[in-house]
C-alpha angles and dihedrals in degrees: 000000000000121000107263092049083052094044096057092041093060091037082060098052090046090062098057094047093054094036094046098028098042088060097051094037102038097089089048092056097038101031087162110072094050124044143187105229109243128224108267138172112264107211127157129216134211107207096264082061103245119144105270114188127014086196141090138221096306105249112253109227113215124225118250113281099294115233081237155342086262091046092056085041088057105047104074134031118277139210108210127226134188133174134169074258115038147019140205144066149263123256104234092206096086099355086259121174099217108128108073127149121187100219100180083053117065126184089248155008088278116109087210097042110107125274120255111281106216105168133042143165137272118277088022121129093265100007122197132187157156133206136171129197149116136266135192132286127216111296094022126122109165126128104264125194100262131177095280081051109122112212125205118230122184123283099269098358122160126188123227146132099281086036116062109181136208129213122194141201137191121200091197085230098088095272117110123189130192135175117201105201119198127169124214147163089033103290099023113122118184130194133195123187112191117183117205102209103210086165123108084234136064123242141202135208126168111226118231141180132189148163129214133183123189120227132006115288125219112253126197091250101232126155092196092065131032130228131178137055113359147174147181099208131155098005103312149053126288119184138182142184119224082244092054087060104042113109096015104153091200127037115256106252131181120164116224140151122250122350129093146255136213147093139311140199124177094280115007135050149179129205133157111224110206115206107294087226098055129086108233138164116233121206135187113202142176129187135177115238098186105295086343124112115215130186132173141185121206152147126207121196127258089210127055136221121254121186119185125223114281088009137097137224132193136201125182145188142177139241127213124201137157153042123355103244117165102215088041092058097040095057094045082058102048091048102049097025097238100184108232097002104146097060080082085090108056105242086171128215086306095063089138092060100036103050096048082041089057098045085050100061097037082065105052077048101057085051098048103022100231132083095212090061089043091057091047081052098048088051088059095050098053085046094067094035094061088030082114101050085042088051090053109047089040087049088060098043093049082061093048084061092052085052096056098100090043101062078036089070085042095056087052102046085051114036092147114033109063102168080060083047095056096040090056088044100056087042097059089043090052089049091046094048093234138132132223097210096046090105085063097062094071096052102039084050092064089052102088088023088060093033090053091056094048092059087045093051104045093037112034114090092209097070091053122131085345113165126227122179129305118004095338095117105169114016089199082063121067116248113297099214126067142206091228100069085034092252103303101327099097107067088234142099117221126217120269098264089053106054100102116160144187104287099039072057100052092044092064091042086051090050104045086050088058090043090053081054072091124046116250119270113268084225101096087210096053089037087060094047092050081050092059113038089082088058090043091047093049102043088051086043084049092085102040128084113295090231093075084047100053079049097053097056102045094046086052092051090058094043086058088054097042100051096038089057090044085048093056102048094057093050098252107142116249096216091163099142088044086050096045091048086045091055086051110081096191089056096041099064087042090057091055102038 
């Protein structure tokens, strides 16, 4: 096998192990940056410093199992809401958010298929909620607003960007609640409870928030992207899969200031964001209700809440939920200052890659309107940033191919002797100023760069269900069409393995094009596995987002430019179409009879 097929193979087989062994070792390697939460003592304060609650977040009970959405719905009094971005409303028993539709998201590709349902209701199949409140602390005894509390919203009120709305409760005992409720950003809810003490005594609660979602729900099963309970306490990332947590017999409790605390899916998430000045313990829970799952997020003050006789006190916090749009989080962050707010979206290890990566690409889009061309574009341009180290590498290769008759004679002045062999070789590569490892640099520098892509395409919102040309529909999703119901004309659909489609066909074509650049092994062994690695390649890029595809095969199309022009500067001669008949048997016998 002569060096440059070598060479490409074990630059191959370099890629999947970073791109597959970086993900699963990196927080062994880094343990610093994501973290398991730890069991801790939750104890609350009052500002004297004297314990102030024994208790925690009080558990929330779901209804049995409702008939419906609609049904749920249905049961208890609502306050509406409605934005340019989402829709629903807020239970008033309780004061729950657990109605929330995403309009500017739909399920599919179809312009009339419904838009994304977030949020919904206790006792609903894959229930998802938020709540904020207060609860006790230690000596008081007064009547506090609970989950069976019914709040009162004013006569025709909706709730909107430009409408905050406050609900109010009395508890007939001189103690007035209220809970002024605004949206913001898009898919930021606050709330504000403020309590007015007409009582002679003071009196303390310890303010809480918390989201929890019943059963398990199905993830996409990734390992490139997480989803699942998540954090940011303390000053870094905790995450946790819904098996991490299954069978816990205490809650996961780490106290912090600031952050936030909640779940994530791949595009969507929800979190609750104390304030970033106040002292708080997170927890992550999960409990059995008969065959029922149930987790929960939450953070319950250190310090409690007095409030003096004839005077009033407020607390606030902050809910997130929605989509997961860059811009979006990043300015949440920015204007209230959310620390670590934007680890909400999974950059990955290679956050340093992915992110510019993103922005990249959000820029070429915002200049040609498509994210297929934009990733044409971005290839391009990566093309020409590395075009030194390329020149380079093919430069030497190109050399390495002058020198073929050369190690030929070697081979054959010293058949038996290979550590001879060896010793001549690397001097004459020492005397010729080549490498025999240049062919692997062109290669090795797309990994981060595809991998890269990869992340940006199957996580970023933003890239969901966008179009390209044709019937790509959607470039996060594979190609729709295959081969094996000959794109649409058969009346079958074919299994999963087997839906391989015109680009993931193009893409092997493309590569075994760039792989003809050498001539085939004279090994009969090593020239059928060249053969076949573009087979191999299209039938395991058959399944990913046809944006990395797209990718692939262009970037494969410039390579074979690129290093056909280098080649030929440097007088190596460019026989593609005499490779590519010598790698065809059928033609190849054709060619000598």
């Amino acid at each position: 096998m002569n060096f440059e097929n070598k060479n490409f193979i074990l630059a191959i087989v370099l890629s999947m192990l970073i791109i597959f062994g970086w993900q699963f070792a990196g927080p062994y390697l880094f343990p610093g940056m994501i973290h398991k939460p730890v069991l801790t003592t939750q104890t609350a304060t009052t500002p004297t410093g004297t314990p102030a609650a024994s208790g925690a977040v009080p558990d929330i009970t779901p209804e049995a199992l409702a008939a419906s959405r609609e049904a749920a719905l249905a049961a208890s009094p609502r306050l509406p809401f409605k934005t340019d971005f989402i829709e629903g409303s807020i239970d008033l028993k309780g004061a729950m958010i657990d109605d929330l539709h995403l309009l500017r998201y739909r399920e599919t590709i179809d312009p009339n298929s419904p838009t994304i349902t977030f949020l919904s209701p206790s006792g609903t199949p894959g229930a998802l909620f938020a709540e904020q409140g207060v609860v006790p602390a230690t000596g008081t005894t007064a009547k506090l607003p609970d989950t069976s509390t019914v709040w009162t919203a004013p006569a025709g009120a909706v709730l909107s960007e430009s409408n905050p709305v406050t609900l109010t409760w009395d508890n007939g005992a001189g103690l007035k609640f209220s809970r002024k409720i605004e949206i913001s950003d898009e898919y930021l809810f606050t709330v504000t409870q403020t309590v007015e003490n007409t009582t002679s005594a003071p009196v303390a609660m310890i303010p809480y928030a918390r989201i929890q979602r019943q059963d398990t729900p199905k993830v996409a099963g990734y390992w490139v992207f997480f989803e699942g309970m998540l954090g940011w306490i303390d000053g870094s990332l905790h995450e946790l899969h819904y098996k991490d947590v299954n069978g816990q017999t205490e809650p996961d409790r780490r106290d912090t200031t600031g952050g936030w605390i909640g779940f994530t899916d791949k595009y969507w998430a929800a979190a609750v964001i104390p304030d970033q000045s106040a002292a708080v313990t997170a927890s992550f829970i999960h409990t059995k209700l008969g065959d029922r799952d149930l987790y929960q997020t939450d953070y319950l003050a250190k310090d409690a809440l007095v409030v003096q006789p004839g005077q009033s006190a407020s607390t606030s916090g902050r809910l997130f939920a929605g989509a997961k749009v860059v811009s979006t989080i990043n300015s949440i962050e920015s204007l209230y200052q959310i620390q670590g707010f934007s680890y909400i979206i999974d950059w990955g290890w290679f956050y340093f890659l992915t992110k510019p990566f993103f922005y990249l690409l959000a820029w070429l889009k915002s200049l040609v309107g498509n994210f297929g061309i934009a990733i044409l574009l971005a290839t391009v341009l990566v093309k020409a940033a590395v075009f030194p180290l390329a020149n380079k590498s093919y430069a030497s290769m190109s050399k390495m191919k002058k020198l073929q008759p050369e190690m030929e004679r070697l081979k054959k002045e010293y058949p038996d002797d290979k550590m001879k062999q060896q010793q001549e070789m690397m001097a004459l590569y020492k005397r010729e100023k080549v490498s025999p490892l240049s062919g692997c640099l062109p290669v090795v520098v797309q990994i981060p760069i595809f991998f890269s892509l990869y992340k940006v395409i199957l996580t970023s919102i933003e890239l969901r269900h966008a179009p390209f040309f044709g019937w790509i529909h959607d470039l996060s999703a594979p190609d729709p069409t295959s081969l094996f119901n000959l794109f649409g004309l058969i009346p079958w659909t074919p299994p999963h393995m087997l839906m391989i489609g015109v680009w993931p066909i193009i893409m092997g074509i493309t590569m075994w094009l760039q792989m003809r650049l050498n001539p085939a092994p004279p090994d009969p062994v090593q020239a059928s596995l060249f053969n076949w690695m573009p087979v191999m390649f299209t039938f395991m890029l058959g399944s990913f987002p046809v944006g990395l595809v797209i990718y692939w095969a262009w970037s494969n199309t410039l390579s074979i430019l690129q290093q056909s022009f280098i080649m030929k500067r440097n007088g190596v001669d460019v026989n593609l179409l005499g490779n590519v008949k010598n790698s065809l048997p059928f033609l190849k016998k054709k060619a000598t009879s």
